[in-house]
N, C-alpha and C positions, 0 to 999 in steps of 0.2 A: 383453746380458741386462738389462733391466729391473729397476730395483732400488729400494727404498723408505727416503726421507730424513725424519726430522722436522726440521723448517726453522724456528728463531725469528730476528725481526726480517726479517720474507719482507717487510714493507711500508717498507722501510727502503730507499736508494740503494743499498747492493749487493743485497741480499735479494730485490729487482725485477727486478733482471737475473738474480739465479742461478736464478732459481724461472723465469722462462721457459727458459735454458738446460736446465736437466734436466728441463720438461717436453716440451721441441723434441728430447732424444733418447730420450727414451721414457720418463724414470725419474716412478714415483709420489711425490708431497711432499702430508706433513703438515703443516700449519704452526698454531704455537704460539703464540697471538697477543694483546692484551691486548684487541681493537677485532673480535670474531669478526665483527660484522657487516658493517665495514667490509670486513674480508679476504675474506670471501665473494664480495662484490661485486667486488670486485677480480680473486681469484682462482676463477671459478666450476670450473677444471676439477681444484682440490684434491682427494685423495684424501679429505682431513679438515682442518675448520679445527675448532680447537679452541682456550677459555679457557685462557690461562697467563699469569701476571705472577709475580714471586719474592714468594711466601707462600701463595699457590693452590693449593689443592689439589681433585682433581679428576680427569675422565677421561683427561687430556695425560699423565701418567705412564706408566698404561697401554697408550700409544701407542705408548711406544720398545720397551715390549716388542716383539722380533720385527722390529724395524725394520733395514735395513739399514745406517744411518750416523744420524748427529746432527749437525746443524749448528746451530751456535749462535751468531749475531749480535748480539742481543737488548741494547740498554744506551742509558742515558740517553744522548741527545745533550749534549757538552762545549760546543758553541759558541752555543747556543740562549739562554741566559742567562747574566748576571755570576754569577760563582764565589760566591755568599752560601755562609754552613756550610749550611743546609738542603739549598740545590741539590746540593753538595758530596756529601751523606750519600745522595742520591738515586742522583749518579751512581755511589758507590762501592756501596750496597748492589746497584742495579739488573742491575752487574756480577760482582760479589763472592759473594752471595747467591743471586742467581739464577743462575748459573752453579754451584752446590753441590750447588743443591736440582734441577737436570739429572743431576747425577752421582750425585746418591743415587737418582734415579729408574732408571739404568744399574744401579746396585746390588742396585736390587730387581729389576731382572727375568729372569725364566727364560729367556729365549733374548736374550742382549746385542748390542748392535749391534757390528758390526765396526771403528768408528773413530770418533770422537766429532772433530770438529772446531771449533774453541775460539777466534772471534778475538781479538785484542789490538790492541794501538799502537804505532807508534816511539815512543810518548809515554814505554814503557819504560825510554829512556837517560836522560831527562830533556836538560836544555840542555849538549849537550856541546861547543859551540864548531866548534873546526875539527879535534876530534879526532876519526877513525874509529872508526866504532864498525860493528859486526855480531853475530850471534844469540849470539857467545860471550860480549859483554860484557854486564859486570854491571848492573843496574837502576842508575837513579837516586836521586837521595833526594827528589825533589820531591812534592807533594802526585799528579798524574796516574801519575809513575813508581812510586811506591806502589802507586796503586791497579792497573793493570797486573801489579804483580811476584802481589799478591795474586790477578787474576784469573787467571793462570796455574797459578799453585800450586793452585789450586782446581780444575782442568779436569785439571790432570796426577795427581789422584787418580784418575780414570778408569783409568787403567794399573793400580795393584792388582785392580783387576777384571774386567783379562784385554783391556782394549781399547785399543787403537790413537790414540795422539790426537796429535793437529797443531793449533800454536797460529801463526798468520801474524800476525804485526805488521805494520799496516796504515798506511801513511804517508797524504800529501794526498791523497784519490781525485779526480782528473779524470773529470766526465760531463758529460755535455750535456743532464742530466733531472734539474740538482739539486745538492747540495752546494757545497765552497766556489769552483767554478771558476762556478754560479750567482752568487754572491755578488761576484764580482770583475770580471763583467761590466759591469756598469752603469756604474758609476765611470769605464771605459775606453771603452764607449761616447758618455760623454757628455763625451769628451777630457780625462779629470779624472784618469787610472787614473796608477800607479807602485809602485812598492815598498814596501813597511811597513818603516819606520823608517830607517835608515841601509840596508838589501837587500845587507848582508852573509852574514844567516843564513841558514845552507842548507836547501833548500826540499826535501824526501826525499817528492818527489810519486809517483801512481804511477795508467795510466792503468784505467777501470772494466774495459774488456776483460781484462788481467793479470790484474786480483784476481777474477775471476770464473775465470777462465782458471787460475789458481793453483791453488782450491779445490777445482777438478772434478780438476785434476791430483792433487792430494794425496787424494782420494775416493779416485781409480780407482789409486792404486797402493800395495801394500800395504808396499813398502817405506820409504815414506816417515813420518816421524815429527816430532816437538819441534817444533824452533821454525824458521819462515819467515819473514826479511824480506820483505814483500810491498812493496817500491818500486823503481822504477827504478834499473837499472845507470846511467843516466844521469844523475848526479847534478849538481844545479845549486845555482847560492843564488838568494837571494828578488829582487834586481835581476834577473839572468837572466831567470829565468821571466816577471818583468814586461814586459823589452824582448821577450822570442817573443809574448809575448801582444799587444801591441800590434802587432807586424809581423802577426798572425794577423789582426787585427782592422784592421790598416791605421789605428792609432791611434797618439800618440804617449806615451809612459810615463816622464814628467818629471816627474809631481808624487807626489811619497810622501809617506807617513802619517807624523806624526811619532810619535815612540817614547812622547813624555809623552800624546800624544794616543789611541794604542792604550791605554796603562795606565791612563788616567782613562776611558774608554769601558768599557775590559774585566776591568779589577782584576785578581787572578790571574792568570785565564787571558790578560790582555794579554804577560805575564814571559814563557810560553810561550809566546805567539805569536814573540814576539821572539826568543826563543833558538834556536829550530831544532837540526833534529841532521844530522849529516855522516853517513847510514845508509849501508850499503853489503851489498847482498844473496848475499854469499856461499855461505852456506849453500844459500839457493834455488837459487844457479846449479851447486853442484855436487849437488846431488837431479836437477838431467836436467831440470827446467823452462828455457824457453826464451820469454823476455818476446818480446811484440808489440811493445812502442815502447819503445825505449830512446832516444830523443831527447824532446826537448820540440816539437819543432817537428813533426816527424812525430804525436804526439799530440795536439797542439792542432786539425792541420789536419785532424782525425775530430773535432773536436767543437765546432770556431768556425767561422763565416762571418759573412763582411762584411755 
């Protein structure tokens, strides 16, 4: 049965893929957008594209009325620029805020969607070392683990309201149209690629099919709730992933980034790059979800070639 989503961050790396997904099985998508025009053009067979950014107001509230689910992507990109306070307030309002002002628009309306879906980050644990961590453990105290513990808290008000919400913490996504596995090519293409820093810290990747594949899973069943690690059972650290990556690419993966060199590049967000977290998707796997690629090497060889 055909079912109707309002969709923000639809022009985003997973947003791309999940908005053809539920238009490939028949479901109608709203999508909430900052760039209408752009997403128009993009998406011509929208039910509705419609203005939204967090402080907007407008016909987009109106829209979840009567809607069948909310899905909600929508936030500053972390890695796009160095962590200055400005960027900082952008990314925490972008996520914080505008994720509120979703849930108050669920609030007001007479016929409420059945499930509000809310992503998040491993960025959650903060840098936990070689300690396991999954959905039962506590936030971090880091400036990203902050803002995560807060985007959560904000989306899990949805519940007073009678609906259904699911937050997936979303690790490194692997695609082949973008993000950071774009980013890591080049370097290895031009025999240059290796590991960031010492490539002890564990890399909690996870590839786009999953998290798309996650999403539609937690839509379509009504028992599913809270919080979803969204990464690979197959967890690796950051040398690993660099050696499959180089065998994917028939490259060699000998020269790594040094650590003072990420941090003077990245500031902040370099600390985090470097610490990684040891995720481990428990919760996901007893909810009845069943990952496509639990290896690195089976995932890579759907999105690299020589």
């Amino acid at each position: 049965m055909s079912r109707t989503y309002v969709l923000t961050g639809a022009t985003g790396l997973i947003g791309r893929r999940l908005y053809r997904t539920l238009r490939d099985r028949g479901d109608d998508v709203i999508v909430l957008t900052r760039n209408p025009e752009r997403a128009r053009s993009r998406f011509p067979d929208a039910m509705k594209v419609l203005l939204w950014a967090p402080g907007v107001q407008g016909e987009w509230s109106s829209a979840i009325d009567g809607a069948d689910g909310v899905i909600h992507l929508a936030g500053e990109p972390i890695a796009e620029e160095r962590w200055t306070e400005e960027y900082k307030k952008r990314i925490h309002e972008s996520r914080v805020i505008g994720t509120r002002e979703i849930v108050n628009a669920i609030a007001a309306a007479q016929r409420k969607p059945r499930v509000l879906l809310s992503v998040s980050a491993v960025g959650y644990y903060g840098n936990t070392g070689d300690t396991e961590v999954d959905e039962a453990t506590p936030a971090g105290t880091d400036f990203l683990a902050g803002v995560c513990d807060e985007w959560e808290r904000e989306a899990r008000m949805a519940f007073s309201h009678g609906v259904r919400v699911v937050t997936p913490r979303i690790g490194i996504v692997l695609a082949d149209d973008g993000g950071a596995l774009e980013k890591l090519l080049t370097p290895f293409k031009m025999f240059a690629g290796g590991p960031v820093g010492n490539g002890d810290q564990w890399f909690p990747w996870v590839h786009i099919d999953d998290v798309v594949g996650l999403i539609t899973f937690a839509l379509d069943n009504d028992a599913v709730s809270g919080v979803l690690n969204a990464v690979s059972p197959g967890l690796i650290r950051n040398r690993d992933f660099a050696m499959a990556l180089g065998d994917a690419l028939k490259r060699p993966a000998r020269f790594s980034v040094p650590a003072f060199v990420v941090k003077l590049a990245l500031g902040e967000f370099g600390e985090t790059l470097l610490g990684g977290q040891r995720v481990l998707p428990r919760r996901t796997i007893e909810s009845g979800y069943h990952f496509k690629y639990e290896t690195i090497e089976k995932a890579l060889g759907t999105l690299v070639s020589v």
